[in-house]
C-alpha positions in Angstrom: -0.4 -42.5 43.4 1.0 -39.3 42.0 4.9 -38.8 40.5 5.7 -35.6 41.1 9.3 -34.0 42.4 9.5 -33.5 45.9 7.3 -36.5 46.6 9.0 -39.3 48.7 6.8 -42.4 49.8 8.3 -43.9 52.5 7.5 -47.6 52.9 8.1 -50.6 55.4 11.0 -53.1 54.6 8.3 -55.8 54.3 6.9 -54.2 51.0 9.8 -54.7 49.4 8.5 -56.7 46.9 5.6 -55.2 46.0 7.1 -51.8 45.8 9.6 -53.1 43.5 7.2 -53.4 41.0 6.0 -50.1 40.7 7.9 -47.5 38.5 8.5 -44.0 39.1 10.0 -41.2 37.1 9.8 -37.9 39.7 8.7 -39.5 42.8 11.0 -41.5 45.3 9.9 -44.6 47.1 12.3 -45.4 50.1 12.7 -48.3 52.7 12.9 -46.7 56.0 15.5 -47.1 58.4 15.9 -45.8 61.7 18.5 -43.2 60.3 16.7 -42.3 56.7 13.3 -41.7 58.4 14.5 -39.0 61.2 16.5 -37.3 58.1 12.6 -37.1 56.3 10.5 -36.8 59.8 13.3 -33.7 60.2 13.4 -32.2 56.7 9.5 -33.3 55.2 7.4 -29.9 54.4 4.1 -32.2 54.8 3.6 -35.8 56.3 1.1 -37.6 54.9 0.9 -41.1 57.2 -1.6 -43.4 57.8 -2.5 -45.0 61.3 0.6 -46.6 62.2 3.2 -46.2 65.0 5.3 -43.8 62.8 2.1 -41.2 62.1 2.0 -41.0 65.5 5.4 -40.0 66.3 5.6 -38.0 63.8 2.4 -35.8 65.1 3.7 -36.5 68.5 7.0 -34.4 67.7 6.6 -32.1 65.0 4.0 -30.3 63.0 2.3 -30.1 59.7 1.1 -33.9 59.5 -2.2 -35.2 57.9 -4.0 -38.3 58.5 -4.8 -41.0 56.2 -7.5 -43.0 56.8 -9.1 -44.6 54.1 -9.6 -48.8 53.6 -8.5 -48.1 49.9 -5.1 -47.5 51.0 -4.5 -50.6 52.7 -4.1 -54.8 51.6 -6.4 -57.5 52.7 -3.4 -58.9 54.7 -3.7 -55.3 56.9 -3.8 -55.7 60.8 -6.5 -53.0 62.1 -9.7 -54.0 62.9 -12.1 -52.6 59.8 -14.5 -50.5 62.8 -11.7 -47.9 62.7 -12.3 -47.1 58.9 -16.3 -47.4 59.1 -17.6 -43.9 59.4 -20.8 -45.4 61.6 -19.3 -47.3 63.9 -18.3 -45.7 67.4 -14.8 -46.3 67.0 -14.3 -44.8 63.7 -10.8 -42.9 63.7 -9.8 -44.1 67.1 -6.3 -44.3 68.1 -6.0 -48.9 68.4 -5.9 -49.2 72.4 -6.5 -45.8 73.4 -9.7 -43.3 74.0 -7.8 -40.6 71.5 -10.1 -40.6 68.7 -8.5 -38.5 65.5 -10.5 -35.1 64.4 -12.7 -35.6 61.3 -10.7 -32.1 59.9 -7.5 -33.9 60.4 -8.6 -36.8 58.3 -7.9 -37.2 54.6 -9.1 -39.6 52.4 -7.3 -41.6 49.7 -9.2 -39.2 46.8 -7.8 -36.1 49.3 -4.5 -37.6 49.3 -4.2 -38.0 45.9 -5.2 -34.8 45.0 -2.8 -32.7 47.7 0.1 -34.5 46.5 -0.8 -33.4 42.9 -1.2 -29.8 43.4 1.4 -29.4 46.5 -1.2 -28.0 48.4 -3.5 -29.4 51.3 -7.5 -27.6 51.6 -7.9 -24.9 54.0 -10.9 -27.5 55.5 -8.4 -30.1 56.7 -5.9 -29.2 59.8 -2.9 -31.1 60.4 -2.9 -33.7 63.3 -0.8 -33.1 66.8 -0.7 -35.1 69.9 -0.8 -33.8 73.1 2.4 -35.1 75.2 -0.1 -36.1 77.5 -2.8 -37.9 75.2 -2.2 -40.9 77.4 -2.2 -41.8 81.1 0.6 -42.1 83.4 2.5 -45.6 82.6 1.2 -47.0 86.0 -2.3 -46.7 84.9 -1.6 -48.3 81.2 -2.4 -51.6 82.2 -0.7 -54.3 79.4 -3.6 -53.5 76.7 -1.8 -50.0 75.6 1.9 -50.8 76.5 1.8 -50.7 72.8 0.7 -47.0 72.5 2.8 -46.2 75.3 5.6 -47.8 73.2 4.9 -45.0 70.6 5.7 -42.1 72.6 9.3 -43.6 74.3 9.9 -44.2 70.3 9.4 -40.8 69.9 11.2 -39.6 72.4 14.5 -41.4 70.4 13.8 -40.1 67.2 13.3 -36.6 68.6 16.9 -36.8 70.0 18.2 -38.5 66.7 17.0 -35.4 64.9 18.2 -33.1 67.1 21.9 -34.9 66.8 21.4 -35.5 62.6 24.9 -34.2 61.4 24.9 -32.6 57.6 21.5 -34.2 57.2 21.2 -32.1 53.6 23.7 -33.9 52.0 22.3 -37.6 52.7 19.0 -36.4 51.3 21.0 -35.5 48.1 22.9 -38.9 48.2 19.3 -40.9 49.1 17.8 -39.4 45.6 20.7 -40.2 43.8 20.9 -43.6 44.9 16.9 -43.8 44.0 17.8 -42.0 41.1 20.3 -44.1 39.7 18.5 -47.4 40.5 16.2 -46.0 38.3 17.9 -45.3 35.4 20.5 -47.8 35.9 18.6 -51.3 37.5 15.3 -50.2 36.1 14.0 -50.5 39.4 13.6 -49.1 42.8 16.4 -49.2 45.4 15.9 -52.3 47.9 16.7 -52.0 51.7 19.8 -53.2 51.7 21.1 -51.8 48.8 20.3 -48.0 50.5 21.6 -49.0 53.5 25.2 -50.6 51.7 25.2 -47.6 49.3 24.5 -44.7 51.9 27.3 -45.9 54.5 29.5 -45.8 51.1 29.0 -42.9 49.9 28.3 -40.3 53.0 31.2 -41.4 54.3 34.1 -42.3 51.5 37.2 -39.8 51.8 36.9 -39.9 47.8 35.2 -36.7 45.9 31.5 -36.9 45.3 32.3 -37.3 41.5 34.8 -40.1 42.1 32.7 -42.3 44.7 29.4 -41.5 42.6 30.9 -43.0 39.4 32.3 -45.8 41.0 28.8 -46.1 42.6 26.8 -46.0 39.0 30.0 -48.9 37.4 29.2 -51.1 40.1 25.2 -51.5 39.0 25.7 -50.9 35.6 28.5 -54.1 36.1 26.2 -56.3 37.8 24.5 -58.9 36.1 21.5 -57.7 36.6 22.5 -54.2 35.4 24.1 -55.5 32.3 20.8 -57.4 31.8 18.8 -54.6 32.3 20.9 -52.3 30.2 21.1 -54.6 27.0 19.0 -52.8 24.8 18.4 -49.5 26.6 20.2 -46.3 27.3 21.4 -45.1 30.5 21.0 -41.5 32.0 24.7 -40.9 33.0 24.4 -36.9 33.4 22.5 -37.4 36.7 26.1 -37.9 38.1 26.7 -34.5 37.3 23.9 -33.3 39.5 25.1 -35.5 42.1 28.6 -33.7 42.0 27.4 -30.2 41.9 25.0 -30.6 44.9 26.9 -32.7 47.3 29.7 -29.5 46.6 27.3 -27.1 48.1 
């Protein structure tokens, strides 16, 4: 997948050891949380997502969101039935458990992804994907199959209130890529749930200066055994605290 500035790929907890494998210079690759993914539902330019619950909210409650649907994309271990990806079956691009099948100019290939991401710009032949508030029945009609689905729209309905109540939500997007960023140059490695999560709480809200907290910050992983292992015969990018600093002043 492309590494490009601007470009976060945001990933399920459950990934987090393959993700860890995979190195990126520009691009940021981030475990969501509840709070980190209404900060990027809220702030994103584009969604890209493929067909999980968190596509849909996101087309549920805002706009500007593609679909991915492509078998490329996805791990033999994947839960969706394979009929939803064949192009000749009668199910292709249906919603799992609905009758809300997903417009062929809303859907983008892997090749499509790709090339969008490069070039920052989606083709004038795709339209981004919206559902309707109504796209499913009343909840006395559901019947158990599509409690799921109906699931999907009360989740929305939370993170559209979290957004709306996201205080200073600027400044932990600058601390998020610094955290990422340091990780990088620091553990050699992307930033694992639980270090985001201890590190975010940390930094957003010490009573320190940004400089201060975001040195103390880099000496912790460069202390670490594993930093000092990782660091043993390679340099360190220590100016990216500077950036830190600067932007977290604005």
């Amino acid at each position: 997948m492309p590494d490009e500035p601007g470009i976060i790929y945001l990933m399920h907890p459950a990934q987090n050891r393959v993700i860890c494998n995979i190195k990126m210079r520009y691009s940021n690759i981030i475990f969501s949380t509840q709070d980190l993914t209404d900060i990027l539902i809220a702030k994103a330019d584009i969604i890209f997502g493929d067909l999980s619950s968190l596509t849909l909210e996101c087309a549920y409650i805002r706009s500007n969101v593609y679909m991915v649907l492509d078998r490329n994309i996805y791990t033999k271990q994947h839960d969706l039935d394979d009929v939803l990806f064949d192009e000749s079956s009668p199910r292709y691009a249906y919603i799992p458990e609905t009758d809300v099948r997903i417009p062929e100019k809303c859907i983008l290939k892997k090749i499509d992804l790709i090339q969008a991401l490069k070039t920052y710009h989606v083709p004038s032949r795709f339209t981004s994907f919206h559902l309707a508030q109504d796209f499913l029945p009343p909840p006395k009609v559901l019947g158990e199959i599509s409690l799921c689905a109906k699931g999907v729209l009360d989740l929305a309905q939370t993170t559209v209130k979290n957004i709306m109540n996201i205080p200073n939500e600027s400044y932990k997007i600058t601390v998020l890529n610094f955290i990422s960023n340091s990780y990088r140059e620091i553990l050699g490695r992307e930033v694992d749930p639980s270090g985001l999560q201890t590190y975010m709480a940390f930094l957003c809200n010490t009573p320190k200066p940004p400089l201060v907290a975001g040195l103390e910050f880099m000496l912790q992983l460069a202390q670490s055994p594993e930093g000092q292992k990782a660091n043993k015969n390679r340099p360190m990018n220590w100016p990216l605290i500077q950036k830190f600093s600067e932007d977290a002043l604005k």
